[in-house]
DSSP file (Angstrom, degrees, kcal/mol; ACC not computed):
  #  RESIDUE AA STRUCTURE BP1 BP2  ACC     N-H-->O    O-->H-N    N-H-->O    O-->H-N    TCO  KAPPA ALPHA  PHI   PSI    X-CA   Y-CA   Z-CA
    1    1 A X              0   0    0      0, 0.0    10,-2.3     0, 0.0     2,-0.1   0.000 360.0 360.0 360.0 126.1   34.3  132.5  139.5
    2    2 A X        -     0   0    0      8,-0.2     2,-0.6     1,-0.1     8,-0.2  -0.390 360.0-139.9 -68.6 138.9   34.0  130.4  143.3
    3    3 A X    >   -     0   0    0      6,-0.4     3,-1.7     3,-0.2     6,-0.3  -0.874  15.3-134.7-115.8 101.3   31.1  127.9  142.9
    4    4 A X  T 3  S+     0   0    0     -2,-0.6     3,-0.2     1,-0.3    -1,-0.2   0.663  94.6  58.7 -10.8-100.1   29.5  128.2  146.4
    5    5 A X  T 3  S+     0   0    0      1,-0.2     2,-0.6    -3,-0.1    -1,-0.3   0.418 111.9  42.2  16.6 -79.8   28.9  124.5  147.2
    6    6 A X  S X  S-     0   0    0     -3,-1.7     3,-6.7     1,-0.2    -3,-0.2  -0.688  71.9-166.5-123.9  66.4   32.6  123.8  147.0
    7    7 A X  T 3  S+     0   0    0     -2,-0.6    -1,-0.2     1,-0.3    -4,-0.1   0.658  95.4  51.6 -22.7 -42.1   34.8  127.0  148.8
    8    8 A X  T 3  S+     0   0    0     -6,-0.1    -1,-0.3    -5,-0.1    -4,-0.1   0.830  94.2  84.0 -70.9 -23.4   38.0  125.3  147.0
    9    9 A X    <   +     0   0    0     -3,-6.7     2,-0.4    -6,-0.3    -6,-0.4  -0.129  47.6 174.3 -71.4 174.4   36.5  125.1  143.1
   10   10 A X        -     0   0    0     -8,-0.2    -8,-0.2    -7,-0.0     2,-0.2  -0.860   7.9-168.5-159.5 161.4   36.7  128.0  140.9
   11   11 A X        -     0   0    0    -10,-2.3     2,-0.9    -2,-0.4    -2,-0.0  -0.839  17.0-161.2-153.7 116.7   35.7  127.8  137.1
   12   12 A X        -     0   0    0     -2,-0.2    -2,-0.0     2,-0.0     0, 0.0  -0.803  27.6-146.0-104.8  93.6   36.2  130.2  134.3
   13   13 A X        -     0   0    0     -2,-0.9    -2,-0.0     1,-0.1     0, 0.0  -0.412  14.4-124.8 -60.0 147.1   33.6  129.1  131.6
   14   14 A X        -     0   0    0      1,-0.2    -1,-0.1     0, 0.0     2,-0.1   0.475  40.8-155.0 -52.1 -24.4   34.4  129.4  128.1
   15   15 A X        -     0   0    0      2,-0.1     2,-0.4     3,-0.0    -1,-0.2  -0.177  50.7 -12.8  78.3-170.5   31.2  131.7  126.8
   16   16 A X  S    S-     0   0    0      1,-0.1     0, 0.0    -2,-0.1     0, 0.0  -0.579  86.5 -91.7 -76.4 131.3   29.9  131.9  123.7
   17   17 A X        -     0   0    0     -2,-0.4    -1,-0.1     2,-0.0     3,-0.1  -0.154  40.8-140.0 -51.0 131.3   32.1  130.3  120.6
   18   18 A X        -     0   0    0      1,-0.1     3,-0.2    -3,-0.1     6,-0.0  -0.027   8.5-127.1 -62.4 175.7   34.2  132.8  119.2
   19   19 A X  S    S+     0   0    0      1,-0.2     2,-1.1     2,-0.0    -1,-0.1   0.798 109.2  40.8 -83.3 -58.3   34.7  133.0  115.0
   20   20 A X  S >  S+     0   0    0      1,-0.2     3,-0.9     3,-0.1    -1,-0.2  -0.648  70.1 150.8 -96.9  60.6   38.4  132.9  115.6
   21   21 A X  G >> S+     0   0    0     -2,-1.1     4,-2.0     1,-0.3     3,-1.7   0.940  75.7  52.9 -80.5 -53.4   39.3  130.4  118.4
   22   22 A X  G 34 S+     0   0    0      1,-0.3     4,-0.4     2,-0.2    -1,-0.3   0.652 110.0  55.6 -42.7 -33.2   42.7  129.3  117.4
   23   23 A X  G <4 S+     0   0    0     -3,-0.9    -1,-0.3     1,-0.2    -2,-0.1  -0.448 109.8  43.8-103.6  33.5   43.6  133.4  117.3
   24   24 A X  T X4 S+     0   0    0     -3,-1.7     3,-0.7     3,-0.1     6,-0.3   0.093 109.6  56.2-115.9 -16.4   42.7  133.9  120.4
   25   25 A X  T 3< S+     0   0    0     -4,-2.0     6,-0.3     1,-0.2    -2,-0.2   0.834 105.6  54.3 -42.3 -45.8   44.4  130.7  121.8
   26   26 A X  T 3  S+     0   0    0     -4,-0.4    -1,-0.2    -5,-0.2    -3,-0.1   0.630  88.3 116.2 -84.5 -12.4   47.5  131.8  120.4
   27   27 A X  S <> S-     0   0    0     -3,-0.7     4,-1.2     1,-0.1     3,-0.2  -0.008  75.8-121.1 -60.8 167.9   47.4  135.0  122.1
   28   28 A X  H  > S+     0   0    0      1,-0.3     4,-2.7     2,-0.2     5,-0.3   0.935 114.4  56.9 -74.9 -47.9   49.7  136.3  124.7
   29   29 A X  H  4 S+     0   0    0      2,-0.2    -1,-0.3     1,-0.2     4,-0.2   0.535 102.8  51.7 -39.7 -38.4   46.8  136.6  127.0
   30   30 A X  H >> S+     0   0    0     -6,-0.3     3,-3.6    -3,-0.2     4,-0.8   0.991 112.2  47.7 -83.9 -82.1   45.8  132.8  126.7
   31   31 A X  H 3X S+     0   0    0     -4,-1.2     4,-2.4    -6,-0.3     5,-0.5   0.757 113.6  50.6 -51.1 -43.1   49.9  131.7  127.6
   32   32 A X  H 3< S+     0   0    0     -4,-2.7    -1,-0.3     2,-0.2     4,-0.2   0.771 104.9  53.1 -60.1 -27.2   49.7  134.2  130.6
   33   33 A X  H <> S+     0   0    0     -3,-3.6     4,-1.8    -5,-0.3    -1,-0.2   0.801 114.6  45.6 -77.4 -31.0   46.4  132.7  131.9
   34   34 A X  H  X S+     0   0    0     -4,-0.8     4,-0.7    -3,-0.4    -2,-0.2   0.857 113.1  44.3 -90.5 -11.7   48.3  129.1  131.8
   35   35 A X  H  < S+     0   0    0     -4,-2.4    -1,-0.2     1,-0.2    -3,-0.2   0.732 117.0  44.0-109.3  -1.5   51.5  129.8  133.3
   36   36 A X  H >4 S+     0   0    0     -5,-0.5     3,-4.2    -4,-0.2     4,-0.3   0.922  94.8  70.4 -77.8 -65.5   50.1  131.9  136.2
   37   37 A X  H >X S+     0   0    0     -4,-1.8     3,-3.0     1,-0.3     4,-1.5   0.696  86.4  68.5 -61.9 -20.3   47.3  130.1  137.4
   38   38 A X  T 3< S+     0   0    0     -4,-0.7    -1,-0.3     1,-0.2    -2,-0.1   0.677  98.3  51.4 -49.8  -8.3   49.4  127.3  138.9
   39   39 A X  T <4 S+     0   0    0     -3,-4.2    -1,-0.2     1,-0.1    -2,-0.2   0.494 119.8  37.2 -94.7  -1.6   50.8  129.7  141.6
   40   40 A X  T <4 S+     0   0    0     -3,-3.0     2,-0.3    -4,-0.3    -2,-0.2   0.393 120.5  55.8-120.2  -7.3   46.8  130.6  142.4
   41   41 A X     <  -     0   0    0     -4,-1.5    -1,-0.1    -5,-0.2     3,-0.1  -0.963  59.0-157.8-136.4 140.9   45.5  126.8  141.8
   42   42 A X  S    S+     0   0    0      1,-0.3     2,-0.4    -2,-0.3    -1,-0.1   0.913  95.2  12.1 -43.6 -75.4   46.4  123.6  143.2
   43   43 A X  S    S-     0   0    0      2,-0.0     2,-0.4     0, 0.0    -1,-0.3  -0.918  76.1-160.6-151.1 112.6   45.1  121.6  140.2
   44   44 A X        -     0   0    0     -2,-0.4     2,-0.3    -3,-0.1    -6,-0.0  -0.988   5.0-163.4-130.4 152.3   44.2  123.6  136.9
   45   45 A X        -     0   0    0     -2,-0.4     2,-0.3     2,-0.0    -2,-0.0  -0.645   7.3-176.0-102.2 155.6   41.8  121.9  134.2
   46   46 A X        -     0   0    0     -2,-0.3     2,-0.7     2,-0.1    -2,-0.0  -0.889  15.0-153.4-151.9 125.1   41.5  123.2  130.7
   47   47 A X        -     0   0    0     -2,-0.3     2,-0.2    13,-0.0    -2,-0.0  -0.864  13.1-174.0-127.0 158.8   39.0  121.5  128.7
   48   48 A X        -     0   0    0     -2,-0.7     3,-0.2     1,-0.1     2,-0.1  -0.758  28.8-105.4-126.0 156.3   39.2  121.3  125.3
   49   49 A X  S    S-     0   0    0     -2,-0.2     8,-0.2     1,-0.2    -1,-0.1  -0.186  74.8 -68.0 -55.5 153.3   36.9  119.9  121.7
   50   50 A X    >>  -     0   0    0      1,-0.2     3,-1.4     2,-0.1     4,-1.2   0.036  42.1-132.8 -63.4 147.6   38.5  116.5  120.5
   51   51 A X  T 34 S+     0   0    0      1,-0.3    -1,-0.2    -3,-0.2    -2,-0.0   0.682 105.2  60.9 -80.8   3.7   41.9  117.2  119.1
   52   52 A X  T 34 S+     0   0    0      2,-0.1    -1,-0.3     5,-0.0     3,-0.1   0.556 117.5  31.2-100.6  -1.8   41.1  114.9  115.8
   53   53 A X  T <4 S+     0   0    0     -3,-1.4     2,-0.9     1,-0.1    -2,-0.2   0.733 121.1  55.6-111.2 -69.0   37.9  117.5  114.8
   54   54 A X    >X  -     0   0    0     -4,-1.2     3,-1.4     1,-0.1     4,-0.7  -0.554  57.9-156.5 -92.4  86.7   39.4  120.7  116.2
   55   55 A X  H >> S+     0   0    0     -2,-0.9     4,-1.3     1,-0.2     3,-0.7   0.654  92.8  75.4  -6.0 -58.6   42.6  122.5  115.7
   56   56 A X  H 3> S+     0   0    0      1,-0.2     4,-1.0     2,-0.2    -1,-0.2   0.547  83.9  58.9  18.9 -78.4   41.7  124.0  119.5
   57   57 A X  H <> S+     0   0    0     -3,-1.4     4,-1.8    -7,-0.2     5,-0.3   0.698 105.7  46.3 -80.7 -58.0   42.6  121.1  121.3
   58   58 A X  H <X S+     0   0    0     -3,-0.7     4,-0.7    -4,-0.7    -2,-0.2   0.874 109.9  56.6 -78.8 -24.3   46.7  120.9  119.9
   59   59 A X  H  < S+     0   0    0     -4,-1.3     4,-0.4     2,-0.2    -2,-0.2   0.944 115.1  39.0 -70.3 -44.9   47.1  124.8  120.6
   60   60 A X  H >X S+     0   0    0     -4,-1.0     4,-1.2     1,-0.2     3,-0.8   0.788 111.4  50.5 -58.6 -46.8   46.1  124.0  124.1
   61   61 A X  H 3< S+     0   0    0     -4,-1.8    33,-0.3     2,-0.2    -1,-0.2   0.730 107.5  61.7 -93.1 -27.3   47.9  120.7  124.6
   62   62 A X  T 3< S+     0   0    0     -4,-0.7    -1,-0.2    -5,-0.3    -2,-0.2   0.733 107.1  46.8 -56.6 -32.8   51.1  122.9  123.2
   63   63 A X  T <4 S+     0   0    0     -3,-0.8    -2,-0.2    -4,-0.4    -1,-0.1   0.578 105.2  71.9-106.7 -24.6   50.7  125.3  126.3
   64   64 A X  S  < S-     0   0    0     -4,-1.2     3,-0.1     1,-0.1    30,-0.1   0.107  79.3-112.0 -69.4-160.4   50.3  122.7  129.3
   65   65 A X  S    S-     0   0    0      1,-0.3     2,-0.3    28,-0.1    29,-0.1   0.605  83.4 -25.3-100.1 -29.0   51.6  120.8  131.0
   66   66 A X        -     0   0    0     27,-0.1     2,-0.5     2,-0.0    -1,-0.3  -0.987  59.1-122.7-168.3 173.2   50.2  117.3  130.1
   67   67 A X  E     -a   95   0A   0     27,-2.3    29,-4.1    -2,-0.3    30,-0.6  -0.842   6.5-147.3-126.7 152.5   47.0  116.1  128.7
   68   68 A X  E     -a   97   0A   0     -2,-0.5     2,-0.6    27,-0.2    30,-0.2  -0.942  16.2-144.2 -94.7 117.6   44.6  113.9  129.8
   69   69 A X  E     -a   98   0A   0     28,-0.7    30,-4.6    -2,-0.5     2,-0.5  -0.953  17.9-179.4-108.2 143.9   42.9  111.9  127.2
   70   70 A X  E     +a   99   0A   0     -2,-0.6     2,-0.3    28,-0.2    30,-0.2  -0.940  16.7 140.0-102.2 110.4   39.4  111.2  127.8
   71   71 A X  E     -a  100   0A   0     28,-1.8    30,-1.4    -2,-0.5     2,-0.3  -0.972  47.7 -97.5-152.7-174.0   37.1  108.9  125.1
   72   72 A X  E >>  -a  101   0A   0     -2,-0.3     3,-0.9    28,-0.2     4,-0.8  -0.610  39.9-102.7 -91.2 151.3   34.4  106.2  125.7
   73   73 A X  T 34 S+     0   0    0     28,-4.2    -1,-0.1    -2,-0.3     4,-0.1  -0.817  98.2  14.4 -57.4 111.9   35.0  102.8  125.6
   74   74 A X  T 34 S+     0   0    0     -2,-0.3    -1,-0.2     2,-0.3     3,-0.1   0.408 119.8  63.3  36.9  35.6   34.1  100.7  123.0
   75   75 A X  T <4 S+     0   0    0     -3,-0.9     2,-0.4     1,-0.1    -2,-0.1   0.365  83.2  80.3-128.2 -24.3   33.6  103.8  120.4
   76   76 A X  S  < S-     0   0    0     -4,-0.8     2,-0.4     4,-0.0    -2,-0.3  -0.740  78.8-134.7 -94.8 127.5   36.9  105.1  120.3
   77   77 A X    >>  -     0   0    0     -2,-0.4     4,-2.1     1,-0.1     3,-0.9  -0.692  17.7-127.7-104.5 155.0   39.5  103.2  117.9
   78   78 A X  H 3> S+     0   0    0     -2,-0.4     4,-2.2     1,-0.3     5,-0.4   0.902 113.2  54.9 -35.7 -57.7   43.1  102.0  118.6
   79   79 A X  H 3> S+     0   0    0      1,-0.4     4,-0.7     2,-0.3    -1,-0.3   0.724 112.0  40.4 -52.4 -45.4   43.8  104.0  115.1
   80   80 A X  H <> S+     0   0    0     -3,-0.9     4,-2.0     2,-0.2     3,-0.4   0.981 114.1  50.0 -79.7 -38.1   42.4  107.0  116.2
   81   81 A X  H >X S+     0   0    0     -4,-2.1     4,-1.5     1,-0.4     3,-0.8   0.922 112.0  54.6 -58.0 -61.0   43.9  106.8  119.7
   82   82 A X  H 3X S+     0   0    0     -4,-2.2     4,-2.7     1,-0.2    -1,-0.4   0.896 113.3  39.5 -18.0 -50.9   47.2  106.2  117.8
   83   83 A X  H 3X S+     0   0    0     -4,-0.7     4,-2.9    -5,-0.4    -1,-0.2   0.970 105.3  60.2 -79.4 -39.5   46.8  109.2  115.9
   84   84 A X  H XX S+     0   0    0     -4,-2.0     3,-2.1    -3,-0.8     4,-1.2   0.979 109.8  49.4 -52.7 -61.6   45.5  111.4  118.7
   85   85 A X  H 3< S+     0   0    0     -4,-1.5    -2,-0.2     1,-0.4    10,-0.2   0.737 112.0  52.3 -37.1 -51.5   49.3  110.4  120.5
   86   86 A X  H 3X S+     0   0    0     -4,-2.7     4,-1.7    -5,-0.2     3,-0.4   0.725 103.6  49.9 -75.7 -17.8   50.8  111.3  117.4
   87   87 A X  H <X S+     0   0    0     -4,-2.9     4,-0.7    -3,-2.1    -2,-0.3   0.731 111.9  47.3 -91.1 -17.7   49.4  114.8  116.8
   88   88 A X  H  X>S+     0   0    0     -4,-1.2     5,-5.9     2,-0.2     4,-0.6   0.409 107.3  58.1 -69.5   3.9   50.2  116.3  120.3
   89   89 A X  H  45S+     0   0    0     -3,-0.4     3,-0.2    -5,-0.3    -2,-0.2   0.760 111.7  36.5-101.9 -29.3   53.3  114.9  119.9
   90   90 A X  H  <5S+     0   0    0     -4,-1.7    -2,-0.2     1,-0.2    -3,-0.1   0.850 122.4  50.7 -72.9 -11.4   54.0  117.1  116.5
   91   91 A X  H  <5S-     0   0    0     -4,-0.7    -1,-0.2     2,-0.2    -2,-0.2   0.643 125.1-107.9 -98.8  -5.2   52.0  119.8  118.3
   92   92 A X  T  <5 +     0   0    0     -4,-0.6     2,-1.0     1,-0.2    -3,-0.2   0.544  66.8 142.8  88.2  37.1   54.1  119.6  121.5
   93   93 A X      < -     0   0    0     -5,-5.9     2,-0.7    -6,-0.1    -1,-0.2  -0.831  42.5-144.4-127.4 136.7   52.1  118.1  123.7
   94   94 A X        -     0   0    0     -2,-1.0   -27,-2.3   -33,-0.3    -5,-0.1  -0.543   9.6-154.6 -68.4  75.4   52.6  115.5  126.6
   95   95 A X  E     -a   67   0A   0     -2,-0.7   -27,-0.2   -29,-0.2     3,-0.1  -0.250  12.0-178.8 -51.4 119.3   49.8  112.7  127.4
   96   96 A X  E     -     0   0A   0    -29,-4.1     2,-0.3     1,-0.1   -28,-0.2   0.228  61.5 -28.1-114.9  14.5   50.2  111.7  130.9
   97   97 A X  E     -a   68   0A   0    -30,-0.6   -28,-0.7     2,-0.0     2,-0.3  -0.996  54.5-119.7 168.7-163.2   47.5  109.3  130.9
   98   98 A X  E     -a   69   0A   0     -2,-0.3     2,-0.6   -30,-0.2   -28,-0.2  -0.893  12.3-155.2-156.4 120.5   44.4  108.3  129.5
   99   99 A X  E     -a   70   0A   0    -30,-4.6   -28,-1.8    -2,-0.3     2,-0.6  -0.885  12.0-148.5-114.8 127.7   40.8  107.7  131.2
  100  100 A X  E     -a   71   0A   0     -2,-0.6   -28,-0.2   -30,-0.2     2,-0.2  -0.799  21.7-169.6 -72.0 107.1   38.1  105.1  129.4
  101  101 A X  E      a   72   0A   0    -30,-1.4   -28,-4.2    -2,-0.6   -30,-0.0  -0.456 360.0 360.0 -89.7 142.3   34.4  106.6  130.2
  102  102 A X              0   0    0    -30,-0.2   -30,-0.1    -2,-0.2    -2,-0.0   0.257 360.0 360.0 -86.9 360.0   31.2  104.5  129.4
């Protein structure tokens, strides 16, 4: 969907939570969605629930191309950051950076 304001944006909201998220993640339909839009997008976002609560989050990070991680500053611990690094790396996915938020 174009968001008026900004001719370039487009945004496909997630909806209402599914029961099954992971099973539709895994779907063919989901892998077709990521490896097309880069020929129809500049710059595509996928955001995802924190990858230490939600299974979600590593099916996704399995299917890009690199991950962003986002957490707040002075809430977020080394240990978990550690940990996050290591579970996309068993789920196959590639951290290309990190941004600290207040």
């Amino acid at each position: 969907m174009a968001v008026p304001p900004f001719r370039n944006l487009s945004v496909i909201c997630a909806g209402a939570v599914p029961p099954n998220p992971q099973e539709l993640l895994s779907r063919v339909t989901f892998s077709y969605l990521i490896e097309t839009a880069p020929a129809a997008f500049d710059i595509v976002i996928v955001d995802t629930p924190p990858i230490l609560e939600f299974a979600d989050a590593q099916i996704v990070s399995a299917r890009v191309g690199g991950c962003l991680l986002v957490t707040r500053r002075h809430e977020a611990k080394i240990s978990d950051l550690r940990e996050v690094k290591s579970v996309m790396a068993m789920s196959g996915g590639h951290m290309i950076g990190a941004v600290i938020t207040d």
